[in-house]
FILUM-939976 format. One record per residue (C-alpha): residue number from 1; residue in one letter; x, y, z. Coordinates in Angstrom, 2 decimals. Example, Ala and Ser with C-alpha at 12.3 -4.5 7.8 and 13.67 -1.06 7.14 Angstrom:
<sites>
[1, 'A', [12.30, -4.50, 7.80]]
[2, 'S', [13.67, -1.06, 7.14]]
</sites>
This chain:
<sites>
[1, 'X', [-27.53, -18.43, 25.46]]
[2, 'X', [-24.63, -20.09, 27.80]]
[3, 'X', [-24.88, -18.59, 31.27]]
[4, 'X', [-22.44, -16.65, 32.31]]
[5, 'X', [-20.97, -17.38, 35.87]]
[6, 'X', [-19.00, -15.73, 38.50]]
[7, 'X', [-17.28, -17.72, 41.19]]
[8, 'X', [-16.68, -15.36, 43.91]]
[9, 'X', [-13.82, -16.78, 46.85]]
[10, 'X', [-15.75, -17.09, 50.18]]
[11, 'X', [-15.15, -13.53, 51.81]]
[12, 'X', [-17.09, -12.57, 54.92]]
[13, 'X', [-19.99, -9.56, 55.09]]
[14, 'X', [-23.79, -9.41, 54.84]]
[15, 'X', [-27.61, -8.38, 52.84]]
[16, 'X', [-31.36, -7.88, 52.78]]
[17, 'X', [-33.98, -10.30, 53.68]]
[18, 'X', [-34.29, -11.06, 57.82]]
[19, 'X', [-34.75, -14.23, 58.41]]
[20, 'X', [-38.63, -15.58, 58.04]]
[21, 'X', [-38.26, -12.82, 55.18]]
[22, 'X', [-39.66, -9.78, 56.91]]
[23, 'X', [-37.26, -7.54, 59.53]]
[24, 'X', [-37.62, -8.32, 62.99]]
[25, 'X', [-38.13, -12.28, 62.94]]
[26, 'X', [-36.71, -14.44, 64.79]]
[27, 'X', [-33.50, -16.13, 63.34]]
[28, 'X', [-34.45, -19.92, 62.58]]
[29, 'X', [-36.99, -22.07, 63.12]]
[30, 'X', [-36.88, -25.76, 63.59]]
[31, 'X', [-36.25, -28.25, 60.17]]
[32, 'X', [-39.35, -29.88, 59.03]]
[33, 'X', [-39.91, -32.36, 56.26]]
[34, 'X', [-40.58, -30.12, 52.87]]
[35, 'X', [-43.64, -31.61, 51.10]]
[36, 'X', [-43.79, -31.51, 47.47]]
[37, 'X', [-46.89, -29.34, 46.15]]
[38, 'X', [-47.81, -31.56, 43.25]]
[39, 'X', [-48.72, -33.97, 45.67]]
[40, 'X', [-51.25, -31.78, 47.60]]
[41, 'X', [-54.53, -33.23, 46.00]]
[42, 'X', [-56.54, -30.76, 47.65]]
[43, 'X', [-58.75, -28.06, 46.19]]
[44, 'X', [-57.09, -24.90, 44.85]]
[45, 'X', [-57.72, -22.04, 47.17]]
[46, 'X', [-60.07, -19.22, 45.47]]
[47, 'X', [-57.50, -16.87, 45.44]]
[48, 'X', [-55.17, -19.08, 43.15]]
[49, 'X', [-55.02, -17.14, 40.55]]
[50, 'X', [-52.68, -14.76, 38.32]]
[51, 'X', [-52.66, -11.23, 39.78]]
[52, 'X', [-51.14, -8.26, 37.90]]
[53, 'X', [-49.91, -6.33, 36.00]]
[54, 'X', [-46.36, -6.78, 35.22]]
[55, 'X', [-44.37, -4.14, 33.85]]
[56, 'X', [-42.38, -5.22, 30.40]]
[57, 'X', [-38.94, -7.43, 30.77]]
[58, 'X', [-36.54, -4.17, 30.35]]
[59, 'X', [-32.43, -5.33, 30.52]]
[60, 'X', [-30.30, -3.38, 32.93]]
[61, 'X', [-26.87, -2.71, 31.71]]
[62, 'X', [-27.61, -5.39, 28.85]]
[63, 'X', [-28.51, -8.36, 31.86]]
[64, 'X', [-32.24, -9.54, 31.49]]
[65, 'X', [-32.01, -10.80, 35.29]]
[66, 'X', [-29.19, -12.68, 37.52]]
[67, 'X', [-29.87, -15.63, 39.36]]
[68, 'X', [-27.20, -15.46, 42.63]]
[69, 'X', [-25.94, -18.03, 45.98]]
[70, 'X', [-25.18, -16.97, 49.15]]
[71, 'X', [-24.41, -17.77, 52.20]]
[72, 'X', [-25.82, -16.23, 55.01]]
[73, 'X', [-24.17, -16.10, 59.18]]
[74, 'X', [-26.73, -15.11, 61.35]]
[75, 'X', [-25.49, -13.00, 64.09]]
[76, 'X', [-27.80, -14.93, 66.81]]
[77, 'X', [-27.27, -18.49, 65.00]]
[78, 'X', [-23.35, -18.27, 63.63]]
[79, 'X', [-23.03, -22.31, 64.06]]
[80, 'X', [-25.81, -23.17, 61.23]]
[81, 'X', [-24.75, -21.09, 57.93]]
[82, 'X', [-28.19, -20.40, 55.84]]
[83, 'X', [-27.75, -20.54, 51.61]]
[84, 'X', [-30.26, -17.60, 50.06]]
[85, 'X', [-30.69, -18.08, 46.46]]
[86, 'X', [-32.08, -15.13, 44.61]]
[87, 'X', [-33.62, -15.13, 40.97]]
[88, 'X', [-34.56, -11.44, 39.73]]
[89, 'X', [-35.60, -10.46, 35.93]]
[90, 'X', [-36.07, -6.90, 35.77]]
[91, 'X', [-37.88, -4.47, 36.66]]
[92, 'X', [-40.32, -6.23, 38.44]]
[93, 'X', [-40.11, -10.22, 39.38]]
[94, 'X', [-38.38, -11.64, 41.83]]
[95, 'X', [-38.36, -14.80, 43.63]]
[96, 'X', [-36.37, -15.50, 46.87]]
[97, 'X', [-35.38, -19.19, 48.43]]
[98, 'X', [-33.48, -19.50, 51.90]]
[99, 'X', [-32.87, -22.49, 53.64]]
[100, 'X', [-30.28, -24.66, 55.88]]
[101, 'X', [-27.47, -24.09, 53.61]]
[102, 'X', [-26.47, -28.18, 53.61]]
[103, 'X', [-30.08, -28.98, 53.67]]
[104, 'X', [-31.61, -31.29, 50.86]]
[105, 'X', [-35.07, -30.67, 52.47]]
[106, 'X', [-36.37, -29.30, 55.22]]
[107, 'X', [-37.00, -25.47, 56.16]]
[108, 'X', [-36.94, -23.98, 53.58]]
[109, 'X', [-39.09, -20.61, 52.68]]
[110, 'X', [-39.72, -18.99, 49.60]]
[111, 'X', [-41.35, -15.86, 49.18]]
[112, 'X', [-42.38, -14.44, 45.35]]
[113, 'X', [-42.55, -11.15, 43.99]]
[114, 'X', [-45.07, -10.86, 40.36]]
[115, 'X', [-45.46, -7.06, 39.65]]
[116, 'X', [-46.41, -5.02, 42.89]]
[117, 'X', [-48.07, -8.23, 44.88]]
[118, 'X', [-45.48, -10.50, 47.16]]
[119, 'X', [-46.78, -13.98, 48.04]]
[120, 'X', [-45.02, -16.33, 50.60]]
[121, 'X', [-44.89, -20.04, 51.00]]
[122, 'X', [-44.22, -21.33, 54.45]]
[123, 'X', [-42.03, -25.11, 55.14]]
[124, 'X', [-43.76, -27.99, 54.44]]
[125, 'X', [-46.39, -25.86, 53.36]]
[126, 'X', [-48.28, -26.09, 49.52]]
[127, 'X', [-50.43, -23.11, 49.83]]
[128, 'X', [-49.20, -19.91, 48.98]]
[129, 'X', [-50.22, -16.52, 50.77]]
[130, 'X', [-50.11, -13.10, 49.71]]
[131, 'X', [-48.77, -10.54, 51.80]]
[132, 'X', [-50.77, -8.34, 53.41]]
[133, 'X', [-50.38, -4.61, 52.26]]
[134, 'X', [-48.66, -3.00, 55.31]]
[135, 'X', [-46.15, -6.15, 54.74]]
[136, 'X', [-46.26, -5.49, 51.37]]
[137, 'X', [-44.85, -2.17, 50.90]]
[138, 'X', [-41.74, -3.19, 52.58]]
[139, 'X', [-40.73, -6.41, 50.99]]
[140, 'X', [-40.91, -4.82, 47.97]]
[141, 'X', [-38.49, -2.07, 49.34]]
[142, 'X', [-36.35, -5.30, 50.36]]
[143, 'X', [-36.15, -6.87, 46.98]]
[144, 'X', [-35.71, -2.80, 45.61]]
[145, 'X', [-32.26, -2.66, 47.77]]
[146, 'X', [-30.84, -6.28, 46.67]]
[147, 'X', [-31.67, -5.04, 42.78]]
[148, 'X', [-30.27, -1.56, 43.38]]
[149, 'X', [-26.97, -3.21, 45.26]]
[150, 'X', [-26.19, -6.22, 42.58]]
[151, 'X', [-27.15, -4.14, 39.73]]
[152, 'X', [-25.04, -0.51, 40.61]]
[153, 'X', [-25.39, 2.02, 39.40]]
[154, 'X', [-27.49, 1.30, 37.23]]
[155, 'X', [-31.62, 0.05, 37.45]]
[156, 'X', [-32.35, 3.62, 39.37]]
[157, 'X', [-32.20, 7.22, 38.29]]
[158, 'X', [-29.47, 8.09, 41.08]]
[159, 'X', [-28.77, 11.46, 42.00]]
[160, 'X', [-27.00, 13.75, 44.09]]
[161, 'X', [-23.15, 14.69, 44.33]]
[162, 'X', [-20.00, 13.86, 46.82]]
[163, 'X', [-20.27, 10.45, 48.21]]
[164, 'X', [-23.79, 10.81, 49.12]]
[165, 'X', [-26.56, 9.09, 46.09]]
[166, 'X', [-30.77, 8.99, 46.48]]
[167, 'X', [-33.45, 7.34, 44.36]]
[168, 'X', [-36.83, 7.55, 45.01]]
[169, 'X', [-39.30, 4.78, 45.52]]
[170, 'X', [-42.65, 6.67, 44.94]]
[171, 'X', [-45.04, 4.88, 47.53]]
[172, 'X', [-42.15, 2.52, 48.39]]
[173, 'X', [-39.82, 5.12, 50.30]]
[174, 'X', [-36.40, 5.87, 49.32]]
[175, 'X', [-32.84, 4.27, 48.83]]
[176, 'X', [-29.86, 6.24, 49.51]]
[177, 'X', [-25.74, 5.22, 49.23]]
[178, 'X', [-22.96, 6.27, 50.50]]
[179, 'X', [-19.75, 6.33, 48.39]]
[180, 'X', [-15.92, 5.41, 48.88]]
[181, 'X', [-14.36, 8.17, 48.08]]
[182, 'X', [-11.50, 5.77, 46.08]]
[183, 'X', [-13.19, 3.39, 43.95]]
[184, 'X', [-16.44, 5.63, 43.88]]
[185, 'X', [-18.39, 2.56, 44.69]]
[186, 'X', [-20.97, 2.26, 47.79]]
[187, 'X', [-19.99, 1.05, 50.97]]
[188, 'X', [-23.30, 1.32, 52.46]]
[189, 'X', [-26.78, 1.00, 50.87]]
[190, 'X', [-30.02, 1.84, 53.07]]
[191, 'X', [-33.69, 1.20, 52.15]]
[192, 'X', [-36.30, 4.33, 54.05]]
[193, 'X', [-39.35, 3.38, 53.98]]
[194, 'X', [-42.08, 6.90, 53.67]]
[195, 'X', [-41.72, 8.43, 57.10]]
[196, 'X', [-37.93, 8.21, 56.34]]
[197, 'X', [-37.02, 5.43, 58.73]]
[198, 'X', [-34.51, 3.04, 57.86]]
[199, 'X', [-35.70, -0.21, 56.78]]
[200, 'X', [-32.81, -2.04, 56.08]]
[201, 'X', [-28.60, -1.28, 56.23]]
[202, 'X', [-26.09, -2.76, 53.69]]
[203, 'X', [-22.69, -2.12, 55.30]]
[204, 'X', [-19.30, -3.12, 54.62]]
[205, 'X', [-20.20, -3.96, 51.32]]
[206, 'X', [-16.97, -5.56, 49.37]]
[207, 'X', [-16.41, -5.59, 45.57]]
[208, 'X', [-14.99, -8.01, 42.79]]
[209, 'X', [-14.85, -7.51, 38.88]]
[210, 'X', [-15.61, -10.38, 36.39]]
[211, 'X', [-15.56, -9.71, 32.84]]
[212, 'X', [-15.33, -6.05, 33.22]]
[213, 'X', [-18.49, -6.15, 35.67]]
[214, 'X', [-18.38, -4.86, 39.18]]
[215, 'X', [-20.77, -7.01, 41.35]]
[216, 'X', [-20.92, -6.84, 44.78]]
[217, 'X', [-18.84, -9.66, 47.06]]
[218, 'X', [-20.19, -9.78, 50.74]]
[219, 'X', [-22.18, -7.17, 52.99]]
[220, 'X', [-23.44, -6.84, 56.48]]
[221, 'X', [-27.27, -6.79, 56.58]]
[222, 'X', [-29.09, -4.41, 59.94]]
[223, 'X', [-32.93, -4.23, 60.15]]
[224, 'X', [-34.54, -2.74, 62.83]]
[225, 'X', [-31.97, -1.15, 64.30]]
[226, 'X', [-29.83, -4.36, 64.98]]
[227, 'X', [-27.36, -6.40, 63.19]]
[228, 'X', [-29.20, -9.50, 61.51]]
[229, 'X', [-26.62, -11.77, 59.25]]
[230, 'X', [-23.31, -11.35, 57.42]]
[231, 'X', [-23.78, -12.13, 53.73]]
[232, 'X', [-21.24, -13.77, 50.88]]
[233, 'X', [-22.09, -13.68, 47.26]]
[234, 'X', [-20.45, -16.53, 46.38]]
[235, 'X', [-22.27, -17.44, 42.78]]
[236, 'X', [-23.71, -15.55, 40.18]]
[237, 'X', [-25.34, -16.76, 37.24]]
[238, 'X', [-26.46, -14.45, 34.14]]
[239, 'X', [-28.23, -14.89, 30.94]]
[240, 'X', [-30.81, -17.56, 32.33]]
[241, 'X', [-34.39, -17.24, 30.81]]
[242, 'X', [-37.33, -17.85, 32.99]]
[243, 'X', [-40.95, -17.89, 32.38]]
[244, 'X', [-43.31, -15.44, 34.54]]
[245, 'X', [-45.08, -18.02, 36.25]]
[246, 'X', [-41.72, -19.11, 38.25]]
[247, 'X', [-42.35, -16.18, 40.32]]
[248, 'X', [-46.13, -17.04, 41.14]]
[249, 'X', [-46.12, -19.54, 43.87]]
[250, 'X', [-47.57, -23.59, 42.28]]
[251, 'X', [-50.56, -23.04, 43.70]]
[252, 'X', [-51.32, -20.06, 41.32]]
[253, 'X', [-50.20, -20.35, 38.17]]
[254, 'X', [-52.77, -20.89, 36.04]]
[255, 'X', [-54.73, -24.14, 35.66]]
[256, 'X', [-54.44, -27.28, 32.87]]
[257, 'X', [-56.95, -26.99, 30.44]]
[258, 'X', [-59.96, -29.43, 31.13]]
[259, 'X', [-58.90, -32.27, 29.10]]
[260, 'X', [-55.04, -32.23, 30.01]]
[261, 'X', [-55.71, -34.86, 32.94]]
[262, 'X', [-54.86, -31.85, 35.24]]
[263, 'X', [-51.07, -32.24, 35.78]]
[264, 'X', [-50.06, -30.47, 38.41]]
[265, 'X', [-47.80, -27.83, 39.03]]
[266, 'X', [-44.30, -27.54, 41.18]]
[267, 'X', [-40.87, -26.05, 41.16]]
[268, 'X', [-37.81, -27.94, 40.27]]
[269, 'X', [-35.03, -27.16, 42.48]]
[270, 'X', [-31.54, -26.24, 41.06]]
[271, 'X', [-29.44, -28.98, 40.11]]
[272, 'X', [-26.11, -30.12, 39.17]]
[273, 'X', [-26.54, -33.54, 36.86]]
[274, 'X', [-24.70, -35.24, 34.33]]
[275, 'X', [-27.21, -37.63, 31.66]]
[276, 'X', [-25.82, -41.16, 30.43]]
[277, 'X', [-27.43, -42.04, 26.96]]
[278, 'X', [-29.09, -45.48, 26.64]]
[279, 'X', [-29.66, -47.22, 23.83]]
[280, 'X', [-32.99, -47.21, 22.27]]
[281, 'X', [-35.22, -50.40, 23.29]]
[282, 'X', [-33.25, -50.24, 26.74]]
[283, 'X', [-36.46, -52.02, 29.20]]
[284, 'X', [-37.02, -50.77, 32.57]]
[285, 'X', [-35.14, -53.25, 34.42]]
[286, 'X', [-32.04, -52.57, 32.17]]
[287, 'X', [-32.18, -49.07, 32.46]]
[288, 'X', [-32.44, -50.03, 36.61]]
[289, 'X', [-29.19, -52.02, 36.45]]
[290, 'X', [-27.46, -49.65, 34.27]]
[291, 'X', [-28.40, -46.47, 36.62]]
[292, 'X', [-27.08, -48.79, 39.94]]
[293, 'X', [-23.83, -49.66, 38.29]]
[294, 'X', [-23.60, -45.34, 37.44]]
[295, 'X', [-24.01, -44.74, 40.76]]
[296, 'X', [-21.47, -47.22, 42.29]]
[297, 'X', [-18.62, -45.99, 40.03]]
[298, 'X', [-19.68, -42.03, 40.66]]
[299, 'X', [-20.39, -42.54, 44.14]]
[300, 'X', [-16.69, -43.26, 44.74]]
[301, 'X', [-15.84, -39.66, 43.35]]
[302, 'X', [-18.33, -37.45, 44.01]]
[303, 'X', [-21.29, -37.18, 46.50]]
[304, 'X', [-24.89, -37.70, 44.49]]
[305, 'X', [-27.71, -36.89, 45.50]]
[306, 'X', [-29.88, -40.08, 46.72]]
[307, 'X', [-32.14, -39.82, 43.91]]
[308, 'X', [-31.52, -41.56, 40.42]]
[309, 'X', [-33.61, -39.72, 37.50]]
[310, 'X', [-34.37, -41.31, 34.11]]
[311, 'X', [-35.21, -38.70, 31.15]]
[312, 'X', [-38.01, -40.57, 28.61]]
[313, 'X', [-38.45, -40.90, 25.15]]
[314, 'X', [-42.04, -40.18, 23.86]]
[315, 'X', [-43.35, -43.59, 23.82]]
[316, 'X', [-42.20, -43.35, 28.06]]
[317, 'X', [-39.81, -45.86, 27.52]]
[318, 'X', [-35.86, -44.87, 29.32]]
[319, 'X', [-33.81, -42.49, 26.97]]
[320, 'X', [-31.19, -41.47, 29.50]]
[321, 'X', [-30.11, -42.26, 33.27]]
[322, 'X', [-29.56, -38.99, 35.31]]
[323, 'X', [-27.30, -38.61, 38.33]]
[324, 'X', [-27.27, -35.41, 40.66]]
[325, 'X', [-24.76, -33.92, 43.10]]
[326, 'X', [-26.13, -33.83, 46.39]]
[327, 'X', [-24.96, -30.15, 46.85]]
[328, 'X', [-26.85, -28.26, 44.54]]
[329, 'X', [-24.76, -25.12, 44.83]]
[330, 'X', [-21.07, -27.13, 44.01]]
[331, 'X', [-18.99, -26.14, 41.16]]
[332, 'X', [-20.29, -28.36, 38.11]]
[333, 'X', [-17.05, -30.96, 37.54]]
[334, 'X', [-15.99, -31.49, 33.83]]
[335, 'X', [-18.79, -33.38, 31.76]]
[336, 'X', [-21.60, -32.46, 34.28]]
[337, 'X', [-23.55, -28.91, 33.97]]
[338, 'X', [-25.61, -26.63, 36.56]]
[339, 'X', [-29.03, -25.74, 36.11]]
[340, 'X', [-31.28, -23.31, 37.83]]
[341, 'X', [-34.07, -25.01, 38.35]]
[342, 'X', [-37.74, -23.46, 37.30]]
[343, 'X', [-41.38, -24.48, 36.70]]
[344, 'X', [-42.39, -27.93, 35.77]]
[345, 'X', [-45.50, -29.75, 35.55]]
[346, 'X', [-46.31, -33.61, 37.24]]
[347, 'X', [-48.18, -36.19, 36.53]]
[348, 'X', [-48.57, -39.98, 38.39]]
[349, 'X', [-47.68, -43.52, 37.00]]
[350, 'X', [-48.72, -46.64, 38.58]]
[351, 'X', [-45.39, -48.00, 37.65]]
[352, 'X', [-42.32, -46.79, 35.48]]
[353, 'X', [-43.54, -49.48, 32.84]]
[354, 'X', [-46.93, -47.71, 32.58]]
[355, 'X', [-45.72, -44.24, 31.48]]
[356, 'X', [-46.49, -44.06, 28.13]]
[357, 'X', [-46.97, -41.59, 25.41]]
[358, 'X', [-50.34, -40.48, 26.30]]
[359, 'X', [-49.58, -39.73, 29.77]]
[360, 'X', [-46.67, -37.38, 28.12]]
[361, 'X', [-49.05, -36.04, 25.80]]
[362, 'X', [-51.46, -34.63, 28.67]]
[363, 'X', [-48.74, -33.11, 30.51]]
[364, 'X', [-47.53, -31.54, 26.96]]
[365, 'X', [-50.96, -30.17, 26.88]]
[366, 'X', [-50.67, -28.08, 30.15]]
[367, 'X', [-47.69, -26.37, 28.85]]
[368, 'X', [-48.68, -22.46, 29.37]]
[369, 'X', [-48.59, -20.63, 26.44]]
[370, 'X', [-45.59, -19.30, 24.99]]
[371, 'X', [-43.28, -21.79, 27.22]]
[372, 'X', [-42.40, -25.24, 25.52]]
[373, 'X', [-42.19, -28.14, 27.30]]
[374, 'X', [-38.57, -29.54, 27.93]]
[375, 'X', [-37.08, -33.29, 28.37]]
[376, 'X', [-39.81, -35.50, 30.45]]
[377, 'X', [-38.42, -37.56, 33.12]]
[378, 'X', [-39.16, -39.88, 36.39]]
[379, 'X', [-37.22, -40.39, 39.72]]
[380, 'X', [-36.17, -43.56, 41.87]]
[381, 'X', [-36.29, -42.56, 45.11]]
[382, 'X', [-33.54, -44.31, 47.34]]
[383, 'X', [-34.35, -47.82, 48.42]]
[384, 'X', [-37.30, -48.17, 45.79]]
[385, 'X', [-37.85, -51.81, 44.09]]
[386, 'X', [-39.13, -52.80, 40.84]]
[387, 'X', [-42.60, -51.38, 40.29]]
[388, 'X', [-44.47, -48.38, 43.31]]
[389, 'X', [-46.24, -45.72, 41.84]]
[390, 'X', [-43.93, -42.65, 40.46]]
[391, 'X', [-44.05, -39.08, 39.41]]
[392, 'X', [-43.51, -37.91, 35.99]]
[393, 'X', [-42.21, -34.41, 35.78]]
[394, 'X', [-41.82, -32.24, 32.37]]
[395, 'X', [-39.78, -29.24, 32.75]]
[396, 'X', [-41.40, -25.59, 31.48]]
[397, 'X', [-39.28, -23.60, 29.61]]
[398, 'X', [-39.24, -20.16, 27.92]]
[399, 'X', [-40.17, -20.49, 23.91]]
[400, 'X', [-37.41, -18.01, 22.57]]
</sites>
């Protein structure tokens, strides 16, 4: 299915999700270097592994799930804007990435929701933790309000009559909305937790249509009784399929099989890329020369990122040179697509000329069931030579 997408103009407002993820912390913390998991050779923590249940994949309003861009102005940090990047399939998975929003690494924290648990994983961090319960309770009532607000009215039984709407939680708490009286549509959200406090406040929420859909535009998020960050929507993305394991953290999806060489696994980010075809029999140092001379004459139009990709046939030899845009989150020019980014398995090469077709058959042995594996590639870091040890990655996708 061809996403659909919704390119909202930047407004100016504000949503759920305080800043280390959990109301009440502090605003930023300092950039550090983001380590890839899949090169954490470490052993696997005992509690990696699947927790449960999850409830069946129900569409809301005929959407399976939305994946959605914003940017985020922190009240105590206006000068360094923040991009939050949430991925929901409903009812019950969620996964949430915020970050410098110009920031091709650094401090970036994700945090996971897989039925009722919520893990977290930390910058520059490759192990996973799971909230504890007390924390628990109200993330979920977080990700609850962000559903109830991009998906309105619908997701919730809503009741109640003037401008005034409730839905109850059960153990969660409450949410309750209040209405403009002209369009009918909320201009304020709030989350209670149990004892009826407010958790978090959606205010000033603004409104677009696309394609005969309201969504929500921009917001003002409060938590804890003080303003935290003023929020635009300025991407939405619909029709996306994505396996359950995206919203476990790597570190607990469920291990290779014995004799699969243990790839490991890691999250590919999202990506806007164009592929150039080579011919078949290209050699590595062809494929080298033809990826520089790419990069010279796109360079000069758009900004890449510093990495040069190379999708593989199944003997490992180069099917395909791969440029990026540096911003992740830019408009896809004509010829070049977006993609979302999701689960992926990895593997390491001594060189680019030593991936071969056994190496791609071990990491198409890890493939999960019911996913397929998608197009195998490798990366050339900036400034890399000839030869150096490399990762292999193959992309998991859904098996419709």
């Amino acid at each position: 299915m061809r996403p659909a997408a919704l390119r909202l103009p930047l407004l100016c407002a504000c949503v759920a999700l305080p800043v280390a993820l959990d109301p009440g912390a502090p605003a930023a913390a300092p950039a550090r270097q983001e380590r890839d998991p899949a090169q954490d050779s470490g052993p696997e923590p005992e509690q990696a592994r699947v927790p449960g249940p999850l409830a069946p994949r129900r569409a809301v309003a005929g959407l399976r799930g939305f994946v959605s861009r914003s940017t985020l102005v922190f009240d105590e940090l206006p000068e360094v804007p923040h991009a939050l990047e949430a991925v929901f399939v409903f009812p019950d998975r969620g996964r949430w990435r915020i970050e410098p929003a110009q920031a091709s690494s650094g401090d970036r924290r994700l945090r996971f929701r897989y039925g009722p648990s919520v893990f977290e994983l930390d910058p520059g961090s490759a192990r996973s933790r799971r909230l504890e319960p007390e924390a628990e309770r109200p993330a979920l009532l977080q990700m609850e309000l962000r559903r109830a607000v991009m998906t309105w009215p619908h997701g919730f039984d809503w009741t109640g009559t003037g401008q005034a709407r409730s839905a109850g939680l059960g153990p969660l708490g409450e949410l309750e909305a209040s209405l403009d009286p002209q369009t009918g549509l909320p201009r304020e959200l709030r989350s209670l937790q149990p004892d009826g406090s407010a958790l978090e406040i959606l205010s000033e929420i603004t409104w677009r249509e696309c394609d005969g859909r309201r969504w929500p535009a921009s917001w003002r998020l409060a938590a804890g009784g003080r303003p935290i960050w003023r929020e635009t929507i300025e991407r939405i993305e619909t029709g996306w399929s994505f396996l359950d394991s995206y919203f476990l953290p790597p570190d607990r999806r469920p291990a290779a099989p014995p004799d699969a060489g243990r790839p490991q696994h890691l999250d590919l980010p999202r990506r806007v890329e164009r592929a150039f075809a080579l011919p078949e029999g290209t050699s590595w140092e062809e494929a080298r020369t033809r990826a520089a001379s790419l990069r010279a004459t796109w360079a000069e139009r758009l900004e890449l990122h510093p990495a040069t990709e190379f999708e593989l046939r199944a003997d490992g030899r180069p099917a395909a040179v791969r440029l990026r845009l540096r911003d992740a989150g830019a408009e896809a020019p004509e010829g070049w697509r977006f993609a979302p980014g999701g689960p992926g398995l990895s593997s390491l090469a001594e060189t680019p000329e030593g991936i071969d077709a056994a190496l791609l058959r071990g990491l198409a042995g890890a493939v999960p069931v019911g996913a397929t594996g998608g197009t195998p590639y490798t990366s050339q870091p900036p400034g890399s030579q000839a030869g150096g040890r490399v990762q292999v990655v193959l992309p998991i996708e859904p098996r419709d």
